[in-house]
C-alpha positions in Angstrom: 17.5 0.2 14.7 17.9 -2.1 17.8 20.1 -4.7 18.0 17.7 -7.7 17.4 16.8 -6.3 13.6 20.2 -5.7 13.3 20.7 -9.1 13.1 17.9 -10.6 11.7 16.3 -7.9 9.2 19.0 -6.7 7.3 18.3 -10.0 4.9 14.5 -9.1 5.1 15.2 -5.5 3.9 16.6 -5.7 0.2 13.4 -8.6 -0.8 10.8 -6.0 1.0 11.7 -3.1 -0.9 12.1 -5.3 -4.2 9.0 -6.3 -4.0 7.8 -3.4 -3.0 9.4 -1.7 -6.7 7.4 -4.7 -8.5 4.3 -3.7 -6.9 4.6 0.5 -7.8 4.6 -0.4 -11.0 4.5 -4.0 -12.4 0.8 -5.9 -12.6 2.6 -9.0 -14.2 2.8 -12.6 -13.3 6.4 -11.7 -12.1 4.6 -9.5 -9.6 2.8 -12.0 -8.8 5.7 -14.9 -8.2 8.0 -12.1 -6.6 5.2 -11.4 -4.0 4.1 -14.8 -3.5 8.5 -15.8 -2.7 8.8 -13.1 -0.7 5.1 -13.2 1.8 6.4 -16.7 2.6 10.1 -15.7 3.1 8.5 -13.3 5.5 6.3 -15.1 7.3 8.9 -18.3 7.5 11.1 -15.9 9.2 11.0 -17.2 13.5 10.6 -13.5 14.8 8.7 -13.1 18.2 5.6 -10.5 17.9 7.3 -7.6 18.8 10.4 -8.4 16.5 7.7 -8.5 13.7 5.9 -5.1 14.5 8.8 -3.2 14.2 10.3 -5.2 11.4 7.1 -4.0 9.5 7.5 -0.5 10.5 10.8 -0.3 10.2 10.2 -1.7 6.5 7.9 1.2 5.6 10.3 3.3 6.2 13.3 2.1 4.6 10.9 1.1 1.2 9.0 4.5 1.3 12.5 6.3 1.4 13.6 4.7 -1.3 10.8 5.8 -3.1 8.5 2.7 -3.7 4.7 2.9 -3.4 3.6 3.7 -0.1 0.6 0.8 -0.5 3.0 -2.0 -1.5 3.4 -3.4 2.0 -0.3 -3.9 2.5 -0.6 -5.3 -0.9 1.6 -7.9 -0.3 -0.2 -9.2 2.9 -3.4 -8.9 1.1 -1.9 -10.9 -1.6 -0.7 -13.7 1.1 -4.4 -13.6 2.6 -6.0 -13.8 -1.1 -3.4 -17.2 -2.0 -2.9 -18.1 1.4 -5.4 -17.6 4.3 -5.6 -15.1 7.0 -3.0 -17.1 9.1 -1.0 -19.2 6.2 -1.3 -22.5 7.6 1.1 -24.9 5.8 3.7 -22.0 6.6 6.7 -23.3 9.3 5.7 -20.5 11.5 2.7 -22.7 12.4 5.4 -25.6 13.8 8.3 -23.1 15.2 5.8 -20.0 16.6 2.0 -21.0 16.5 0.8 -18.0 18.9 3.2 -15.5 18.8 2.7 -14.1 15.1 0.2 -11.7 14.5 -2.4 -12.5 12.2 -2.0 -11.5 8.4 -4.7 -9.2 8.3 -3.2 -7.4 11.4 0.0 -7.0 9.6 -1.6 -5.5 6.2 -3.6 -3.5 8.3 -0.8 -2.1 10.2 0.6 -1.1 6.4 -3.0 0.1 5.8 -2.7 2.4 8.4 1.1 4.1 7.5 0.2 4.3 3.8 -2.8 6.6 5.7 -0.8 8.2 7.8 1.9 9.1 5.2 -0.8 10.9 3.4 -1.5 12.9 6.2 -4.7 11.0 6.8 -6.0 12.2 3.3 -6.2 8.6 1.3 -8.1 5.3 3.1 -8.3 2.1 1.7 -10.6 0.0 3.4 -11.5 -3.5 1.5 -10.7 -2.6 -1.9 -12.6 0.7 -1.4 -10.5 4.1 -1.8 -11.3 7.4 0.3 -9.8 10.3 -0.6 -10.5 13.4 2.2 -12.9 11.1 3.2 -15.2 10.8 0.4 -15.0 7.5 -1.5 -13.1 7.9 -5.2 -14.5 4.1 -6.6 -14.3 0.4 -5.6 -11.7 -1.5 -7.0 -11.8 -4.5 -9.2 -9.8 -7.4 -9.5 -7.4 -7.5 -13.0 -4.0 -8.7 -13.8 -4.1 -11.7 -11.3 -4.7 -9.6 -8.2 -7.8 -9.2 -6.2 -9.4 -5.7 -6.0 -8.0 -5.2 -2.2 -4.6 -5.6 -3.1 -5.1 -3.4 -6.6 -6.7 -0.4 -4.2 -3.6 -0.5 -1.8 -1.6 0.0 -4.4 -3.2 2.9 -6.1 -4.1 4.2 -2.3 -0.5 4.0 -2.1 0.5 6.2 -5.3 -2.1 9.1 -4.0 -0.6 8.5 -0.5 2.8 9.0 -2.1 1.4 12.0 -4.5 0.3 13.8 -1.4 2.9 13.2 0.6 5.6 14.3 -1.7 3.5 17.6 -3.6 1.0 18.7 0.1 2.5 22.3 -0.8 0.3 22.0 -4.0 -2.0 18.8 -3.9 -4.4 21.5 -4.6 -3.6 22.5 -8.0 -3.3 19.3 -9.4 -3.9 18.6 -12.8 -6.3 15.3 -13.1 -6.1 13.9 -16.7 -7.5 10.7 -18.8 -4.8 8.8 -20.9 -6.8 5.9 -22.8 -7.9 3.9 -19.8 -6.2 5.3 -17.2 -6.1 8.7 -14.9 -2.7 10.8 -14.5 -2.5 13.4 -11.8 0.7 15.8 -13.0 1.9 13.4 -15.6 1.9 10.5 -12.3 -0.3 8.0 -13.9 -2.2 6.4 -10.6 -4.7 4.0 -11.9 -5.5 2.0 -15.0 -9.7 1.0 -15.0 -11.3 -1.9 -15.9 -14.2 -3.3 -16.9 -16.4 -3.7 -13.6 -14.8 0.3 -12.1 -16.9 3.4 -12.2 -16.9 5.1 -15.8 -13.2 6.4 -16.1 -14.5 10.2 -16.3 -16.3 10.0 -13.3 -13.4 8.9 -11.2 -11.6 11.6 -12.9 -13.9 14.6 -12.0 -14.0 12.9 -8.2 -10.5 12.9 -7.9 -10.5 16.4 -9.1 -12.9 17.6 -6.8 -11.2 16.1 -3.4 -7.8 17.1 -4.4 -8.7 20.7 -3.3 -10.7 19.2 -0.3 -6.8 17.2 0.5 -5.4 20.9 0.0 -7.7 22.3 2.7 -7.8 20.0 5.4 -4.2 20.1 5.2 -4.0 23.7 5.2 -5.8 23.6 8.5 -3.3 21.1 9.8 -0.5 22.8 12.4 3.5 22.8 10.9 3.7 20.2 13.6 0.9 17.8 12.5 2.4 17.5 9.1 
């Protein structure tokens, strides 16, 4: 890590992946605050543009390595964009930086594309829409205070993470309903509500790209993966 995040994104580091543990798994209103605290702690930060693009990356690295859902960095600039605006305004940034941050949507779509990227290309999630092997799985609704986007980057994120972690036998997975939501090898991944597809047809979806995942990854070279 270069000298520059040495200094100034070691204190980023520890908020970024604990929010990043809130989002895997928490929909509360502590999610929410946690989020909210720590987009502005981000964005307040002074960094120059390419201090931020590889404080970002850097980020999904350290918080996917610690195990934490893939999607959560995404979700949490969706979350400042939903609350806040595409460029946060009243933020300080705006009075010590005005044109040398990228905008907010760049940033969560930078996220966007890792969380892709760590599922070998296999899971999109493009405005509150989720691919899988490119075939859509369902739209996602808002619930729990969070917008539909930032709900479908987290569950993109948990498939990403599913993927990524079991490619050797993504194939044979085992898609099942518990009450309202869908577990994949005991991983529950999503909860539906009222305005998603019918919970059995995302199940038989997902069951029927998770072999398709299995075969365009099969076709992938060692050094692809």
């Amino acid at each position: 890590v270069k000298n520059h995040l040495r200094k100034s994104y070691n204190s980023q580091i520890p908020l970024q992946v604990l929010a990043a543990a809130y989002l895997s798994d928490n929909d509360s209103a502590l999610s929410y605050a946690l989020t909210a605290v720590v987009y502005n702690y981000i964005v307040a930060r002074g960094y120059t543009l390419p201090q931020e693009w590889e404080a970002d990356n850097v980020g999904f690295t350290y918080y996917t390595a610690a195990g934490f859902n893939p999607g959560a960095g995404a979700a949490v600039w969706q979350r400042g964009i939903d609350k806040f605006g595409e460029h946060g305004s009243f933020f300080i940034t705006d009075i010590l930086a005005p044109n040398d941050h990228p905008d907010n949507s760049q940033r969560r779509d930078n996220y966007a594309q890792k969380l892709s990227q760590y599922a070998y290309g296999q899971v999109r999630v493009e405005r509150g829409r989720i691919f899988v092997a490119d075939h859509e799985l369902c739209t996602v609704e808002g619930a729990a205070g969070m917008s539909g986007a930032e709900r479908a980057y987290l569950i993109g994120g948990r498939l990403a993470g599913l993927i990524h972690d079991h490619a050797d036998i993504i194939g044979d997975s085992r898609v099942e309903i518990r009450d309202d939501a869908i577990a994949v090898n005991d991983q529950l991944l999503l909860y539906v509500g009222g305005g998603e597809p019918e919970i059995s047809e995302i199940a038989l979806r997902l069951g029927e790209y998770l072999p398709m995942v299995a075969e365009n990854l099969k076709q992938r070279s060692p050094a692809g993966k």
